[in-house]
C-alpha positions in Angstrom: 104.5 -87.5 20.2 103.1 -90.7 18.6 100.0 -90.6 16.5 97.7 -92.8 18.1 95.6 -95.4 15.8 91.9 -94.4 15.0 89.5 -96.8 17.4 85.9 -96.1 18.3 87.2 -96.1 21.7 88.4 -92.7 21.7 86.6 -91.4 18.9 84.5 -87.8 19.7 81.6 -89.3 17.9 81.3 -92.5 19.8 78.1 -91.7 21.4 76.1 -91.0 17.8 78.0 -93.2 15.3 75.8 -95.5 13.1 79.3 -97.0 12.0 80.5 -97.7 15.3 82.6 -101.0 15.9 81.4 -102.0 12.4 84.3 -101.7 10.3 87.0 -104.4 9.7 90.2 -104.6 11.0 93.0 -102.2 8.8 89.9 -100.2 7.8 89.8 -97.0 8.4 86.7 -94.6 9.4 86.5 -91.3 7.5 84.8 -89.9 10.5 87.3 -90.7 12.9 88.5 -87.5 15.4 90.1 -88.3 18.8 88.4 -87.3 21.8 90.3 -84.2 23.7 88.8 -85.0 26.9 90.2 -88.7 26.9 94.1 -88.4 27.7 96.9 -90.5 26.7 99.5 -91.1 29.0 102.3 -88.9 27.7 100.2 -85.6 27.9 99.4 -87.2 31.4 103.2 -87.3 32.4 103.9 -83.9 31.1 101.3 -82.3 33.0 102.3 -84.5 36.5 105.3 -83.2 35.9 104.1 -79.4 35.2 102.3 -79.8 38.7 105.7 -80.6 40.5 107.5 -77.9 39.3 104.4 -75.7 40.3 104.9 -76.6 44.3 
């Protein structure tokens, strides 16, 4: 699986960051951690596929 680049986007701390959008491009946040809930698409294939092969 690729590592997917820290953005503010799908940061878990999105909704309280005083740093939010702030910081320049290449820069990157020391606070940064990806947001479970928000998927990517290859855990989102993987798990179509999981469902298939349930039914």
């Amino acid at each position: 699986m690729k590592e997917q680049k820290p953005m503010c986007v799908i940061c878990a701390w999105k909704a309280t960051c005083q740093k939010q959008f702030s910081l320049k491009a290449g820069q990157k946040c020391p606070d940064f951690v990806r947001d479970v809930t928000i998927k990517i698409e290859e855990e989102e294939d993987k798990e179509e596929e999981i469902e298939k092969k349930d039914k």
